[in-house]
Legacy VTK file of the C-alpha trace (Angstrom):
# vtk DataFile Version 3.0
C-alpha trace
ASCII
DATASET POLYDATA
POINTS 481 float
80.401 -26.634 -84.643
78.520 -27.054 -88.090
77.527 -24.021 -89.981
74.039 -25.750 -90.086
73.677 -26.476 -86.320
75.453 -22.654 -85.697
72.884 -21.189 -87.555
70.336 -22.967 -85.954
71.422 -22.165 -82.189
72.188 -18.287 -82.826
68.697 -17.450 -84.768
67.284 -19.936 -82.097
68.310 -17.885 -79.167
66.894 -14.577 -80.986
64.002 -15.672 -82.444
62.606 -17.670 -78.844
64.038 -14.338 -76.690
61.655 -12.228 -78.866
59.033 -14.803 -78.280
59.402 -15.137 -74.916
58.721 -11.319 -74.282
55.420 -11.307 -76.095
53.902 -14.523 -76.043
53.743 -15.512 -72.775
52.757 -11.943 -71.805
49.682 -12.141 -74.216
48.638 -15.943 -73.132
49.286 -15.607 -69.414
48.074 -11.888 -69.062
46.166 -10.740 -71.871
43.959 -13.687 -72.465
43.925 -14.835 -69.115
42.146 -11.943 -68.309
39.810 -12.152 -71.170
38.654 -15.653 -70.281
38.362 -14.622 -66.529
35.924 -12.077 -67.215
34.329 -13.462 -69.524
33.245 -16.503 -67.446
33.982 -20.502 -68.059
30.611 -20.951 -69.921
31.146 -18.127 -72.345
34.916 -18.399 -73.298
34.230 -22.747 -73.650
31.576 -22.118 -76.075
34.374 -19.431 -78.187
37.275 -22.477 -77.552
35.119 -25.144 -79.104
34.554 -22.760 -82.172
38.054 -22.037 -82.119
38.837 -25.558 -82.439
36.618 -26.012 -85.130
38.203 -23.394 -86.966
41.180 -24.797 -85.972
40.645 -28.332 -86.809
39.328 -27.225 -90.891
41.799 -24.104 -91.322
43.916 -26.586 -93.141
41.189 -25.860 -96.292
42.449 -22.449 -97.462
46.422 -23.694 -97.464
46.075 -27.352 -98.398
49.830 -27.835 -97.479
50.565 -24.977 -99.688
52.726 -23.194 -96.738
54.830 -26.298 -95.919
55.177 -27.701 -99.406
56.788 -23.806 -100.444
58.709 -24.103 -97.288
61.106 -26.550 -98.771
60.503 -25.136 -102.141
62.031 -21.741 -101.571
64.691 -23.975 -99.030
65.926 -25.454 -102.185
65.025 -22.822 -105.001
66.587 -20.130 -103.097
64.154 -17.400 -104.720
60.685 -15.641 -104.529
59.578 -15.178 -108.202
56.650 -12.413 -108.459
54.457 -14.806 -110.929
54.886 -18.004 -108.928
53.772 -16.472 -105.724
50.867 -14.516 -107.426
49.640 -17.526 -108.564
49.603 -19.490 -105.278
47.736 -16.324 -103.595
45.237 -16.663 -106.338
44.796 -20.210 -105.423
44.813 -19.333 -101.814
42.067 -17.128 -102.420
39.961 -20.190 -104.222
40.420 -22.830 -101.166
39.447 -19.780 -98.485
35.980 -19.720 -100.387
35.759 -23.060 -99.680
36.648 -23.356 -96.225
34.166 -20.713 -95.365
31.175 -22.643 -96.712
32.399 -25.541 -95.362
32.498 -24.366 -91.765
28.702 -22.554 -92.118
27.775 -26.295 -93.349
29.727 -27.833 -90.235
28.395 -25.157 -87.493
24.508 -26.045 -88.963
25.195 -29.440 -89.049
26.297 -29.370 -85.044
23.476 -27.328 -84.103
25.064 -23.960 -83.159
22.699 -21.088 -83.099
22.865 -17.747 -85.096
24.771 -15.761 -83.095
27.750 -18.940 -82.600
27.566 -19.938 -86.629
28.312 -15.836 -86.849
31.505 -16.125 -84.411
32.498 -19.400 -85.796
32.285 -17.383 -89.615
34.650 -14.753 -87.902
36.971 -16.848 -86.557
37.169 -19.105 -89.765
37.920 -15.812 -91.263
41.107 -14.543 -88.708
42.277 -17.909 -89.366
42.269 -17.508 -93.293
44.376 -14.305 -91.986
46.821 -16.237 -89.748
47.692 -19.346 -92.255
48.205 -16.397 -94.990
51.112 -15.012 -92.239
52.361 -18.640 -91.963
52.634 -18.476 -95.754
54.170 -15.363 -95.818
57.055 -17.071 -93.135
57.592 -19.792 -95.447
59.392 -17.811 -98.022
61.207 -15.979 -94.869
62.196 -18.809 -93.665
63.048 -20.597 -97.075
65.039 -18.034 -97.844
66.706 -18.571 -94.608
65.838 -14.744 -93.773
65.259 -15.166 -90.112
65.872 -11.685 -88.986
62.595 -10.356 -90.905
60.988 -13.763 -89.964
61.383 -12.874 -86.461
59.909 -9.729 -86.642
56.696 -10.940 -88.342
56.229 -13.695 -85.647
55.846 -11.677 -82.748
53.281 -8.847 -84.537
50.091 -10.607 -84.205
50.818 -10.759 -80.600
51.561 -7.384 -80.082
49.141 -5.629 -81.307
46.684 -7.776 -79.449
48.505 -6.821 -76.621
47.906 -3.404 -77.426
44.517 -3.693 -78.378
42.878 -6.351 -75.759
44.962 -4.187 -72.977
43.045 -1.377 -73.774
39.645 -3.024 -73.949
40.340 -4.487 -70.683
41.550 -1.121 -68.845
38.292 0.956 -70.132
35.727 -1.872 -70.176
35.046 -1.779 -65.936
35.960 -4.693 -64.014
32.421 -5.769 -63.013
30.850 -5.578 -66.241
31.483 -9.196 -68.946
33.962 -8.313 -71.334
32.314 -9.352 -74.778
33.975 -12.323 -76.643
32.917 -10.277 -79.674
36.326 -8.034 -78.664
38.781 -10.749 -78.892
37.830 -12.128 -82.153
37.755 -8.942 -83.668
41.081 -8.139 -81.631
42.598 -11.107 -83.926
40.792 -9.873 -87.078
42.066 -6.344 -86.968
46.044 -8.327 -85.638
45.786 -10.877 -87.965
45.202 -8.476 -91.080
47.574 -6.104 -90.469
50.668 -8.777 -89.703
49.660 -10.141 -93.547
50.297 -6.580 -95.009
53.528 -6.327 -93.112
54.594 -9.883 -94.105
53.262 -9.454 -97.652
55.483 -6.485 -97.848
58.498 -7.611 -96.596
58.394 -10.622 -99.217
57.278 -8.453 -102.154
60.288 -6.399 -101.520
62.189 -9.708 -101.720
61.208 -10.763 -104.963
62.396 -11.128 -108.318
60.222 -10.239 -111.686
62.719 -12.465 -113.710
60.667 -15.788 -115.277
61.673 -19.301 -114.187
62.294 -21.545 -116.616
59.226 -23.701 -115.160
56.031 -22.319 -113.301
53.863 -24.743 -111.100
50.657 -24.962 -111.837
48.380 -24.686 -109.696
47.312 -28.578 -110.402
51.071 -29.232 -109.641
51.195 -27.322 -106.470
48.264 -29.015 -105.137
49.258 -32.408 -106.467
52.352 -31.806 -104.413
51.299 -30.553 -101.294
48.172 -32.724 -101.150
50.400 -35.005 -98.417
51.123 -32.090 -96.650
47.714 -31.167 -96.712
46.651 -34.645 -95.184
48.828 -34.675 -92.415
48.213 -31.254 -91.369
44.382 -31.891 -91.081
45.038 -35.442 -89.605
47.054 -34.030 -86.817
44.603 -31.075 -86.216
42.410 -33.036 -85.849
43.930 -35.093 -83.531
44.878 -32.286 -81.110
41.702 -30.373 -81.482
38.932 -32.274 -81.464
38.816 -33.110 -77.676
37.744 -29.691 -76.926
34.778 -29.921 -79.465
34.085 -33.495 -78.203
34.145 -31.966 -74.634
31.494 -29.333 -75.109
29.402 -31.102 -77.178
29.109 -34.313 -74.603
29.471 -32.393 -71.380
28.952 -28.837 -72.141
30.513 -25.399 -72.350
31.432 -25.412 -68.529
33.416 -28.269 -68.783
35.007 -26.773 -72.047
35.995 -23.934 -69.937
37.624 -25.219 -67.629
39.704 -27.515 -69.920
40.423 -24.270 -71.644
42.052 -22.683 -68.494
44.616 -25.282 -68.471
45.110 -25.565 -72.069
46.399 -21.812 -71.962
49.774 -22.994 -70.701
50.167 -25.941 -73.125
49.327 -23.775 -76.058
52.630 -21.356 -74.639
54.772 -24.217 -74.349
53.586 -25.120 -78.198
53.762 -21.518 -79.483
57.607 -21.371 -78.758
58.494 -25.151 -79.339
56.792 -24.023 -82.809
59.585 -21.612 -83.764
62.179 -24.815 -83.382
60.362 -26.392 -86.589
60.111 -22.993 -87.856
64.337 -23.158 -88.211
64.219 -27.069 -88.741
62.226 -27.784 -91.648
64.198 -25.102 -93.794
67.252 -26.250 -92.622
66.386 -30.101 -92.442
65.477 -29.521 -96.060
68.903 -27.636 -97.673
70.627 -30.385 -95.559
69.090 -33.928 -97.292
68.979 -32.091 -100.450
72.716 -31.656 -100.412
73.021 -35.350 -98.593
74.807 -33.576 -95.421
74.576 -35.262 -91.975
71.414 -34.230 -89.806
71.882 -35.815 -86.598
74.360 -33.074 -84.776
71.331 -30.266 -85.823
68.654 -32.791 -84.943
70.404 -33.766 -81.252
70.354 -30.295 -80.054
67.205 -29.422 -81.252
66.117 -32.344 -79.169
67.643 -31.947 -75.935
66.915 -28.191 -75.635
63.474 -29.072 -76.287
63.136 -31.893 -74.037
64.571 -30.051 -71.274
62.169 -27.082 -71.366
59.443 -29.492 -72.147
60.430 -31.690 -68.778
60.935 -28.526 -66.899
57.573 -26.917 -67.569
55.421 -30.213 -67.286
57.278 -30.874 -63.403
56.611 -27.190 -62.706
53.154 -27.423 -63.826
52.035 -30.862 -62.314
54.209 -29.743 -58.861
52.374 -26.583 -58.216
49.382 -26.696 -60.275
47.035 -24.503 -58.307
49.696 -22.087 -57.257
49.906 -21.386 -61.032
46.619 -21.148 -61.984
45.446 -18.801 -58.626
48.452 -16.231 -60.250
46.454 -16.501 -63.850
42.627 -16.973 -62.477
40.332 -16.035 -59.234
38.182 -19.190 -59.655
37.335 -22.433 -60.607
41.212 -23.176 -59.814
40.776 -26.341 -57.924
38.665 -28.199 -60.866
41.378 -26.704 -63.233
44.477 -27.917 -60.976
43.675 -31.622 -61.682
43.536 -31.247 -65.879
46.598 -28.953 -65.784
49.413 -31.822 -65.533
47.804 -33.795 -68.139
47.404 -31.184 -70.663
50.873 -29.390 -70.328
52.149 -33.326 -70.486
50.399 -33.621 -73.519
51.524 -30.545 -74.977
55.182 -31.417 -73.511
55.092 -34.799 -76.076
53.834 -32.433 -78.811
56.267 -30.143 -78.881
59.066 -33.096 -79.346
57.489 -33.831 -82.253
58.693 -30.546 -83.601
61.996 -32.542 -83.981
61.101 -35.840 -85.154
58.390 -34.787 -87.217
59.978 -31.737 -88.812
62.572 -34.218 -89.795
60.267 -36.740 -91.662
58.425 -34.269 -93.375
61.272 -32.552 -94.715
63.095 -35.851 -96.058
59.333 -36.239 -97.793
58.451 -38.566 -95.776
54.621 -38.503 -96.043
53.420 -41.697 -96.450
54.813 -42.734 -92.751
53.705 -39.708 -90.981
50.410 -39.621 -92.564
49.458 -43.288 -91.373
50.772 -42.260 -87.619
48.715 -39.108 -87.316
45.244 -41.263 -88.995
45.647 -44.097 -86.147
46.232 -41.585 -83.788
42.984 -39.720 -84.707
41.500 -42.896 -84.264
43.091 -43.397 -80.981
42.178 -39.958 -80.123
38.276 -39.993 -80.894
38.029 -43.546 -79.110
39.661 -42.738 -75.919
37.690 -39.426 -75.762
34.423 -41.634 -76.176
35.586 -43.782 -73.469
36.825 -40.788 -71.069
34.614 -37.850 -71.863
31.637 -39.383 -70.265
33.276 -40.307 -67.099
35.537 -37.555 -66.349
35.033 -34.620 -68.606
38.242 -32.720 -68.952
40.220 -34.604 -66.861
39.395 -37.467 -69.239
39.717 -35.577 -72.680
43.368 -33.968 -71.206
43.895 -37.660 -70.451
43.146 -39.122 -73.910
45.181 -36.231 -75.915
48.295 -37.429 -73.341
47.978 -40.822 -74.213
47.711 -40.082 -78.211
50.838 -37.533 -78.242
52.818 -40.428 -75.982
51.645 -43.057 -78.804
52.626 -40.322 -82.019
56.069 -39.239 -79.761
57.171 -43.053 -80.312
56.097 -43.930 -83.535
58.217 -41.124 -84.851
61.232 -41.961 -83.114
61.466 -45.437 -84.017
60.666 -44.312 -87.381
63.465 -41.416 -87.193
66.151 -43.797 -85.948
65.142 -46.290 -88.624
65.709 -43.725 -91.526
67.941 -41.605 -90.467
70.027 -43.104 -87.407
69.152 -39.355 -84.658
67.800 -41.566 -82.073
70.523 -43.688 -81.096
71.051 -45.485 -77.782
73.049 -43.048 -76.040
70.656 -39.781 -76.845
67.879 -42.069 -75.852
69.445 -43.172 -72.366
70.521 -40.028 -71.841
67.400 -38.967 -72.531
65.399 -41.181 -69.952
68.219 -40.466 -67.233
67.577 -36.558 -67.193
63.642 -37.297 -67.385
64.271 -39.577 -64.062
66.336 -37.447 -62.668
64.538 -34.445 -62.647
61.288 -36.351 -61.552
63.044 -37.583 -58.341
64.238 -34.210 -57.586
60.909 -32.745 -58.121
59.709 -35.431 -55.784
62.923 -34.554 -53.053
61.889 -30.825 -53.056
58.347 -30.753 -52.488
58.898 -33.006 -49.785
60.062 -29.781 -47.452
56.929 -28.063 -48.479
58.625 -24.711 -48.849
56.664 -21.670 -50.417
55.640 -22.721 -54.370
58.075 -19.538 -55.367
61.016 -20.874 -53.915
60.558 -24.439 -54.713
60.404 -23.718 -58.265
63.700 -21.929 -57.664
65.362 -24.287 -56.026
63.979 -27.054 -58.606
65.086 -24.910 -61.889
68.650 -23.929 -60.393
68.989 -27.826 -59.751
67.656 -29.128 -62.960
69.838 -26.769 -64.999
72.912 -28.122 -63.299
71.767 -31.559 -63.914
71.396 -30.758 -67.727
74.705 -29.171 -67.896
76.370 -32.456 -66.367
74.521 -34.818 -68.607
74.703 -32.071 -71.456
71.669 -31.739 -72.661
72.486 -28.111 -72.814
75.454 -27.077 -75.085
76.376 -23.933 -73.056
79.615 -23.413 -75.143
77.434 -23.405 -78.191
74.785 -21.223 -76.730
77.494 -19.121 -75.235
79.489 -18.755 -78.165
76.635 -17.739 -80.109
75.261 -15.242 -78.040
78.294 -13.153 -79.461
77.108 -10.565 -81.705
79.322 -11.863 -84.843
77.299 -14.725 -84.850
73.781 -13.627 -84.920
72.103 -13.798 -88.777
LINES 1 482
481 0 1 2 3 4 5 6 7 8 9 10 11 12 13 14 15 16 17 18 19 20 21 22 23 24 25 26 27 28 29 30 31 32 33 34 35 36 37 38 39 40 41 42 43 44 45 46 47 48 49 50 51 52 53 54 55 56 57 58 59 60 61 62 63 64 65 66 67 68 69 70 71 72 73 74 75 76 77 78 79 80 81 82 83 84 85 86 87 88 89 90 91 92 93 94 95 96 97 98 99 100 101 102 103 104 105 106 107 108 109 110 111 112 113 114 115 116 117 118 119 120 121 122 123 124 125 126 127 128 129 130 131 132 133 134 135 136 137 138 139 140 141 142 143 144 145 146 147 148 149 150 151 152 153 154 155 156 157 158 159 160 161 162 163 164 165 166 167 168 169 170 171 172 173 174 175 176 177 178 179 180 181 182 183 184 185 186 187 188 189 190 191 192 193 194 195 196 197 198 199 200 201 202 203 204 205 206 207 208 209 210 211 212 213 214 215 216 217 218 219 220 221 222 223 224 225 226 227 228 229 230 231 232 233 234 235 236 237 238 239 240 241 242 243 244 245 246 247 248 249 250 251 252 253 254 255 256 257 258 259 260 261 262 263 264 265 266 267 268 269 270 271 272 273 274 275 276 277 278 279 280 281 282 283 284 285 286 287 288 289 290 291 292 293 294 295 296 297 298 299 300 301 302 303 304 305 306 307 308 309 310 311 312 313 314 315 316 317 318 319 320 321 322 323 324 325 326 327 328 329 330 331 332 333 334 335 336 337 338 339 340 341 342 343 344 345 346 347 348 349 350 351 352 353 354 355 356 357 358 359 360 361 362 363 364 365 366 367 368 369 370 371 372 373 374 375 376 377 378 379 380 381 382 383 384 385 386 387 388 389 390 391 392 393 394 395 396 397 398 399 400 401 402 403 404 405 406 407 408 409 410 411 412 413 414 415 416 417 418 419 420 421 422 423 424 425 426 427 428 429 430 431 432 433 434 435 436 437 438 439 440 441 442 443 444 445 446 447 448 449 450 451 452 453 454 455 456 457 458 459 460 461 462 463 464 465 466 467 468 469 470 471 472 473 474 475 476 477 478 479 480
């Protein structure tokens, strides 16, 4: 095995089992609960601000994080006046995206008291793309170990936080909104100190023969910038679209299933987290990306097939564990948006790959016609089936942007060949017929799940789409970094 694809599966394995302990607990518990008591109406109003903040937080970064991503990848060091310099110019663009997203909450109509929580959350997520910035020089530096730790502190503390909000707030009173986005605030800020820490410590006062300007750093990462907003836009704007043209209830609901897609994109996140950094060192030194690239793809398109059959199998059964109502006009959105999310988080492979070889001019014209795509099918289905129709129109765009980036993967850099492809469709066949064999006996949703995970597992094994040596051998403690 390559040292490149063996670092990739052992941090993988630690840095997704740390995920999986706190993630999922804060999504599926934590917020769950939040949402459920706060009511559909109230928590769709918070998830289309959200989404606005989402859809604009690409204003105080720019591209900054990804463009230093493969800088430090390649430079191999964190000097003190380069990264002062980018925080200063950090600092500049945050300005900016505040005023922007007052003018944008005005211009939509919000009242007082949503422009003030839309302010707030543009402000946690000036917090959370300064932690993604902090990462990048973690994982440039290929420090994983202190990466890991940072990417599961936000989380926690929430955890800690929310948990105790919900035990002494009583069950029949509405839990405020107002405690969640201050929840993030007070996670948010303190994960930045941590992170800003750890890379401080890192760094080196020694001067580099040249220093970006800031007019270079922006020139540069102006493509990243692009894409980033493009595709934010793309995945985001449903949910504003939806509350604006059918309202907050509607937004709601949609936001009940989107809880499980956002899980599945959270830890298919850490995959490009290990990629780009690692795609990057690779092309730079001209060394063969397709054995890194292949497993990164069929681990991810197994737990992406896995959770989308699970999901679209026993849709209510899931959501009646997570909610007490409204489950049945959630049950019919869930497939669609874990589906959607599924074909998202492929993209971690495919597109991590293309925008580490620099190639911005290709993705950037596949995420702008899939915006388009996006905001005309949502015109189209919005009106006629509110969320089943924007979950529906984000599926179809992700399918369109999945392709696209394979063809144009294969065509540049030869990872998508025939037999990962085939083998590819096989397993997805495969595992939809036996989905389709087991709930024919109608067992109870618990054990069909099971019985359905046991037997897709062996069927990735046979076809392997699941190194197990690999994964095996690197669960050894010698070979964790």
């Amino acid at each position: 095995m390559g040292a490149s694809r063996k670092i990739f599966l052992s941090n993988l394995l630690l840095l997704i089992g740390i995920n999986l302990l706190i993630k999922p607990l804060y999504l599926l518990v934590i917020e769950a609960q939040v949402q459920e008591r706060t009511g559909p109406s109230e928590f769709g109003v918070y998830f289309a601000l959200l989404n606005i903040s989402y859809i604009l937080n690409i204003l105080p970064d720019l591209g900054i994080t990804n463009w230093n991503n493969r800088h430090i990848a390649q430079q191999g060091n964190v000097f003190r006046e380069e990264l002062l310099q980018l925080l200063r110019l950090r600092s500049v663009l945050a300005v900016v995206y505040l005023i922007i997203c007052l003018a944008l909450a005005s211009t939509l109509h919000y009242n007082s008291r949503e422009i003030t929580l839309l302010l707030i959350l543009a402000f946690n997520q000036i917090l959370a793309t300064g932690v993604l910035f902090m990462r990048s020089y973690l994982s440039g530096l290929h420090a994983f170990g202190a990466d890991r730790i940072v990417s599961v502190c936000d989380r926690l503390l929430l955890i800690v936080l929310l948990g105790a909000a919900l035990i002494f707030i009583p069950a029949h009173e509405q839990f405020p909104i107002e405690y969640l986005i201050f929840g993030q605030t007070i996670a948010y800020g303190l994960t930045l100190l941590l992170s800003f820490f750890i890379v401080w410590k890192r760094r080196t006062d020694s001067d580099k023969a040249e220093v970006h300007t800031s007019k270079s750093v922006l020139s540069a990462s102006i493509p990243f910038a692009t894409l980033i907003v493009l595709s934010m836009m793309s995945g985001r704007i449903d949910a504003v679209m939806l509350e604006r043209m059918s309202g907050s209830f509607e937004a709601g609901i949609y936001a009940m299933t989107y809880r499980l897609g956002d899980m599945l994109n959270m830890i298919s996140y850490l995959f490009a987290v290990l990629l780009l950094p690692i795609f990057s060192r690779m092309l730079s030194r001209n060394e063969n990306v397709e054995p890194v690239f292949k497993t990164a793809f069929k681990l991810l398109l197994t737990g992406c097939i896995w959770l989308t059959i699970v999901c679209a199998f026993h849709a209510e059964w899931i959501l009646g564990k997570l909610y007490s109502s409204h489950i049945s006009e959630a049950s019919v959105v869930l497939p669609w948006t874990v589906a959607s999310a599924g074909l998202f988080s492929l993209q971690y492979t495919t597109g991590t790959l293309l925008t580490a070889a620099g190639k911005m001019k290709v993705m950037i014209v596949i995420s702008a016609l899939a915006l388009c795509l996006n905001i005309a099918l949502n015109f189209f289905l919005i009106p006629a089936s509110a969320a089943i129709g924007a979950a529906q129109a984000a599926f179809f765009t992700q399918l369109f942007v999945f392709c696209i980036q394979v063809i144009s993967a294969q065509r540049l850099f030869q990872v998508c060949k025939t037999p990962l492809l085939i083998r590819s469709i096989v397993f997805t066949s495969l595992s939809l017929g036996l989905a389709t064999l087991v709930a024919s006996f109608n067992w109870n949703p618990l054990f069909s799940i099971s019985i359905f995970s046991f037997s897709l597992l062996t069927i990735g094994l046979l076809l392997k789409m699941i190194p197990i040596r690999d994964l095996i051998s690197n669960l050894r403690p010698e070979n964790a970094s």
